[in-house]
Backbone as JSON, one array per atom type, in Angstrom:
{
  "sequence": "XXXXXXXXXXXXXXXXXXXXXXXXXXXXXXXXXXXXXXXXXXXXXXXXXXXXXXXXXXXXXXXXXXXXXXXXXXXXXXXXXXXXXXXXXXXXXXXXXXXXXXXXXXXXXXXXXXXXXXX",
  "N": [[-53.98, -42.88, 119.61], [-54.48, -40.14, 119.0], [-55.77, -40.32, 116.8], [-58.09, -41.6, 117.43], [-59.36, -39.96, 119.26], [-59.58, -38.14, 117.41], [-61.86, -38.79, 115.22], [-63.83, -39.02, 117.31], [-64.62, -37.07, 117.93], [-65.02, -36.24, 115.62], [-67.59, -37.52, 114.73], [-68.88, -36.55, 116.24], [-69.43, -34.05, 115.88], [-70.71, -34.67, 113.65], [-73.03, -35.63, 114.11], [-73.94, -34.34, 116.81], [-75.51, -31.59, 115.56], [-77.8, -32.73, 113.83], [-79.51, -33.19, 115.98], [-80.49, -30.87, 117.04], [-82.77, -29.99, 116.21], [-84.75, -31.62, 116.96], [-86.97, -33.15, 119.83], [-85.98, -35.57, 121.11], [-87.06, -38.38, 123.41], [-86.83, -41.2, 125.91], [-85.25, -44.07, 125.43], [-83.43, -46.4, 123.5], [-86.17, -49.25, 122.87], [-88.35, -48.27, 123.54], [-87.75, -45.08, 122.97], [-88.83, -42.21, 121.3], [-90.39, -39.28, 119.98], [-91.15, -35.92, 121.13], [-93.59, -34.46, 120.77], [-94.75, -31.77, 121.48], [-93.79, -29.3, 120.8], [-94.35, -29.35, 117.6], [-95.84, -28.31, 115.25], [-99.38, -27.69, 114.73], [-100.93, -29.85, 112.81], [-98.57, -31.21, 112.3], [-98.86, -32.05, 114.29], [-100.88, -34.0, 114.63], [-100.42, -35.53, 112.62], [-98.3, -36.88, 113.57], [-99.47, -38.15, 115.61], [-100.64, -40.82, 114.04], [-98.46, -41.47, 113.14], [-97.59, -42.78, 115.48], [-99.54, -44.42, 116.0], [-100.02, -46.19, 114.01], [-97.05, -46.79, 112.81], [-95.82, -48.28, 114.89], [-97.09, -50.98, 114.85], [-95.12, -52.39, 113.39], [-92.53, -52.21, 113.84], [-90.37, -50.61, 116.65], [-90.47, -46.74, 117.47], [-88.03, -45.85, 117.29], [-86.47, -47.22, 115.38], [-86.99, -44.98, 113.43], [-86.57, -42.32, 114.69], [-83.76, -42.54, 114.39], [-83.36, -43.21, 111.93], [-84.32, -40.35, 111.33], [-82.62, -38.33, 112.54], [-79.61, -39.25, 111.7], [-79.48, -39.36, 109.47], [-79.38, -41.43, 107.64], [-80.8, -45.1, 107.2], [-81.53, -47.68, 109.63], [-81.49, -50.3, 109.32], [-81.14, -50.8, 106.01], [-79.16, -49.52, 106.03], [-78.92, -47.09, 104.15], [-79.14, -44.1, 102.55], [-81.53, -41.41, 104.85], [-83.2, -39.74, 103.47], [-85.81, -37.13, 101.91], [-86.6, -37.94, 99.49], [-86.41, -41.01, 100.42], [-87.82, -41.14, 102.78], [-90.4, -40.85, 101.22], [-90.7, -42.93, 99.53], [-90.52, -44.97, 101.94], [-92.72, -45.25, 102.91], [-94.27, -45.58, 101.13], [-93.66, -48.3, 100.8], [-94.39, -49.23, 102.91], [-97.16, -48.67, 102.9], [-98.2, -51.01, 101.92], [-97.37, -53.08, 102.89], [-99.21, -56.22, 104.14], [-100.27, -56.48, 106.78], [-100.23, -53.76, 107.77], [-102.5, -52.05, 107.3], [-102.67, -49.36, 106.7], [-104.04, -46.0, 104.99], [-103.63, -44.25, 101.75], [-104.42, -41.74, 102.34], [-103.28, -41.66, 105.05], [-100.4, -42.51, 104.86], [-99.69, -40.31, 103.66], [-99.96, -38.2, 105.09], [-98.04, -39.28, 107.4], [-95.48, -39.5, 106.31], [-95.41, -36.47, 105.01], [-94.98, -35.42, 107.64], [-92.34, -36.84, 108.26], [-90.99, -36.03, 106.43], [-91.26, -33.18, 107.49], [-90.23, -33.32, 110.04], [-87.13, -34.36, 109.27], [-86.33, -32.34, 108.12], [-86.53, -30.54, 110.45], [-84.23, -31.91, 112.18], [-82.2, -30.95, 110.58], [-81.46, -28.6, 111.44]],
  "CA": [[-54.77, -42.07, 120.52], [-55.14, -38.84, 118.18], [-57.06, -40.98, 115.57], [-59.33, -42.4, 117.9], [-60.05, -38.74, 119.67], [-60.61, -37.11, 116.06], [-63.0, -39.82, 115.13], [-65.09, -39.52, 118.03], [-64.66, -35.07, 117.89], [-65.95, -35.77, 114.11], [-68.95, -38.03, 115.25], [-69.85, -35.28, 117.73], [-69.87, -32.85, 114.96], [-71.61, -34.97, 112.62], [-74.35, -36.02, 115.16], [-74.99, -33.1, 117.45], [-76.32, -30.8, 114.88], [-78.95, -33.41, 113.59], [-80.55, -34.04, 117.13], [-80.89, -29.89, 117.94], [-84.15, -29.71, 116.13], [-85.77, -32.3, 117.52], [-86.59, -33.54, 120.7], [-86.08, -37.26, 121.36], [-87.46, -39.24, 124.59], [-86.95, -42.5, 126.18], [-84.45, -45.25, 125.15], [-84.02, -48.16, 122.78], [-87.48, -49.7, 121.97], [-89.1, -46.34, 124.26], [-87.74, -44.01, 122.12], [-90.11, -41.78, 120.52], [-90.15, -37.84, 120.42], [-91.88, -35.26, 121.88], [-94.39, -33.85, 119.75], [-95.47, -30.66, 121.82], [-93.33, -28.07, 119.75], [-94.8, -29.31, 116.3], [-97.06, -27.68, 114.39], [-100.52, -28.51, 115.16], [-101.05, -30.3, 111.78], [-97.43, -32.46, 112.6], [-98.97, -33.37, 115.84], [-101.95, -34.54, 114.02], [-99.53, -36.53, 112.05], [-97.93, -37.63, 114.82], [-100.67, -39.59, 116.58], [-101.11, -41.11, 113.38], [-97.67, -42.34, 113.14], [-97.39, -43.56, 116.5], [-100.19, -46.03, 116.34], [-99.77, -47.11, 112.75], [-96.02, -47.55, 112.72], [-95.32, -49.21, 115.73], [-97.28, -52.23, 114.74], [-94.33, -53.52, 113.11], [-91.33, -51.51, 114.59], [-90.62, -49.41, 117.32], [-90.09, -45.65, 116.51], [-86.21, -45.25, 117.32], [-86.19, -46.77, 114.21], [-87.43, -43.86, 112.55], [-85.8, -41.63, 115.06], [-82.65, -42.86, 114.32], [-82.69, -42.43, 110.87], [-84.49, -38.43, 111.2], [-81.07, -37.9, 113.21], [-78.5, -39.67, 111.01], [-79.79, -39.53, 107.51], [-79.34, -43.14, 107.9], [-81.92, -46.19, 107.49], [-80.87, -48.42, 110.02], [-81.75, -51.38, 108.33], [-80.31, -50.95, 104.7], [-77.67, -48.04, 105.21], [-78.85, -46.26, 102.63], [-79.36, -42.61, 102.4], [-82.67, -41.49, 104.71], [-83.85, -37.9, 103.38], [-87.13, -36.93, 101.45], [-86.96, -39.27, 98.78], [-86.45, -42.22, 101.24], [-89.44, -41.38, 103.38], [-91.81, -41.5, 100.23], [-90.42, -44.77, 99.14], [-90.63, -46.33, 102.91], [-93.95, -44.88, 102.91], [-95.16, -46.72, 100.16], [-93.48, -49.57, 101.04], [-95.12, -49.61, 104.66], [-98.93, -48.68, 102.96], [-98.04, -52.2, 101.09], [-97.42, -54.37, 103.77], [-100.66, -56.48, 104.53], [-100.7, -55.68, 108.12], [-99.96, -52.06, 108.09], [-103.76, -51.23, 107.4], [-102.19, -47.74, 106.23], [-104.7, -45.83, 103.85], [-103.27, -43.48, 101.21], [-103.86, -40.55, 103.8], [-102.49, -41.92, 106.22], [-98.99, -42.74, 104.7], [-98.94, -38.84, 103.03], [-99.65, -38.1, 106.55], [-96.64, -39.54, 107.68], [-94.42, -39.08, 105.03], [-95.26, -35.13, 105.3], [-94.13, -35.54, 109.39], [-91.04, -37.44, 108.77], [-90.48, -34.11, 105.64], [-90.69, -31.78, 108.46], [-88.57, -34.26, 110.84], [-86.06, -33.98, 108.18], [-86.08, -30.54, 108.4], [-86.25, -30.14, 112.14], [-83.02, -32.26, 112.6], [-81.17, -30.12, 109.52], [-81.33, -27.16, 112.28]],
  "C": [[-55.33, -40.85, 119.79], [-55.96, -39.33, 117.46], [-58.05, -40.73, 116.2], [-60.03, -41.11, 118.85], [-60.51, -37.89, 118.35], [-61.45, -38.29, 115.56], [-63.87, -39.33, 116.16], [-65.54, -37.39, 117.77], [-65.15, -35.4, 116.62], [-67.37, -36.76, 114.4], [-69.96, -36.96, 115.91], [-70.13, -34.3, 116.84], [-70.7, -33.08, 113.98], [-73.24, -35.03, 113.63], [-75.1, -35.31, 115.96], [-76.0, -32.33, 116.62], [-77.27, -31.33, 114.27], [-79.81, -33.57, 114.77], [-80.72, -32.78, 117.25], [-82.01, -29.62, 117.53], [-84.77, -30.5, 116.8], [-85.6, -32.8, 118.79], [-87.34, -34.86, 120.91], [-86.58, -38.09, 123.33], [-87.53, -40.08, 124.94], [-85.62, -42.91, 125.26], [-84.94, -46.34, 124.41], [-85.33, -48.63, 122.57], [-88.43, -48.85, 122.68], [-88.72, -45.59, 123.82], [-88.58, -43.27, 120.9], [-89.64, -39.99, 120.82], [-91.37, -36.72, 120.67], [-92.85, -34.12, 120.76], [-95.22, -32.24, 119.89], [-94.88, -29.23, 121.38], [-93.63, -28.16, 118.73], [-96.12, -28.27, 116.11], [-98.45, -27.87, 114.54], [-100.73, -29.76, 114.24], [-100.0, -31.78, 111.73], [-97.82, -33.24, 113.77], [-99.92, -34.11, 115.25], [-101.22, -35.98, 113.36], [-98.96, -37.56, 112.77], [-98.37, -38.43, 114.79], [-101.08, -40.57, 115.83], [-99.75, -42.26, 112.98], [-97.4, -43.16, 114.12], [-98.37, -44.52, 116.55], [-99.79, -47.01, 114.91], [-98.62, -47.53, 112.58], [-95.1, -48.86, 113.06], [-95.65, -50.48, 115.92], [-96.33, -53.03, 113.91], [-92.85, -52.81, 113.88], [-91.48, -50.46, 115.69], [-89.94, -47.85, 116.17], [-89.04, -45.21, 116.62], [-85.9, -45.58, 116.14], [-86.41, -45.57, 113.25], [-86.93, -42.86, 112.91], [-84.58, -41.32, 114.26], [-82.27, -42.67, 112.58], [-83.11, -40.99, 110.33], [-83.19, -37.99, 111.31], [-80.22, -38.11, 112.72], [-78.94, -39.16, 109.76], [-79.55, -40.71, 107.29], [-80.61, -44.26, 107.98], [-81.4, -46.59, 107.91], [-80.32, -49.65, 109.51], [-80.51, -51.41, 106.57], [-78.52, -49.9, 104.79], [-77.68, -47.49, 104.52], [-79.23, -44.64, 103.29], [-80.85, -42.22, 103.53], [-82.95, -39.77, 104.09], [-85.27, -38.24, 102.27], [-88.14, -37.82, 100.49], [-87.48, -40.65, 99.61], [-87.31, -42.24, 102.01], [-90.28, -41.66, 102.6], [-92.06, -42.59, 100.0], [-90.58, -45.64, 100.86], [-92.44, -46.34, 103.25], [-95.13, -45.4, 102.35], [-94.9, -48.23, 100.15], [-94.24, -49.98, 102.11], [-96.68, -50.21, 104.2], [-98.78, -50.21, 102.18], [-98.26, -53.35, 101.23], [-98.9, -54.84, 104.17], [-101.19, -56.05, 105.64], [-100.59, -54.54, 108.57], [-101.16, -51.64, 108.52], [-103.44, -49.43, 107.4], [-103.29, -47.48, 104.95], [-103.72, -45.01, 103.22], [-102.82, -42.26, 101.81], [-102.78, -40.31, 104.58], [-100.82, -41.94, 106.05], [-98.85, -40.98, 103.93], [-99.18, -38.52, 104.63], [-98.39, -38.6, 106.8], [-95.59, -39.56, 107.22], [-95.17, -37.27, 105.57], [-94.22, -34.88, 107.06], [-92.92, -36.02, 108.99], [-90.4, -35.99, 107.65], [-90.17, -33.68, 106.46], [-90.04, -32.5, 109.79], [-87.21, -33.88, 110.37], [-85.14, -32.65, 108.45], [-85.35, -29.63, 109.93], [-84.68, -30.44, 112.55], [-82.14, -31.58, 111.59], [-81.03, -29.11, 110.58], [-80.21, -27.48, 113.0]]
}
């Protein structure tokens, strides 16, 4: 019983303080976040990730690893590095239709994601 209450008291400590920068909305494959406290420039970004991403995933994936530091997918590490590299992996894919822009665009947003959930 003590294990299994400090386990979940260290989850809560790992996990709260990644979600207080940002604010998340909706559930499971509706999850997406609220873009009206960004920057003007991040919202710009935004609108840019929300149509281009979601043609192959929804965006809890991406949530989900702003908030963890977690790729869902591999388990690997997500922070600054790991956005550039999924970034370039995305503009890669045939059906992305991502230009150059567009993926530093979004790669800069998921940077200051990063950031937001470090608060």
């Amino acid at each position: 019983m003590q294990r299994t209450l400090l386990i979940i008291i260290s989850i809560c400590l790992l996990v709260a303080p990644c979600q207080a920068g940002l604010k998340v909305i909706g559930k499971g494959d509706k999850t997406s976040l609220d873009p009206t406290g960004f920057p003007p420039a991040m919202q710009t970004n935004f609108a840019i990730m929300r149509v281009k991403c979601i043609k192959c995933h929804s965006l809890e994936r991406t949530v989900v690893a702003i908030q963890t530091g977690i790729a869902p997918i591999s388990s690997q590490p997500f922070d600054r590095n790991a956005a550039r590299a999924y970034g370039v992996k995305m503009m890669r894919k045939p059906d992305s239709n991502m230009s150059k822009p567009e993926v530093k665009a979004v790669v800069e947003l998921m940077n200051y994601l990063i950031d937001e959930a470090a608060q």
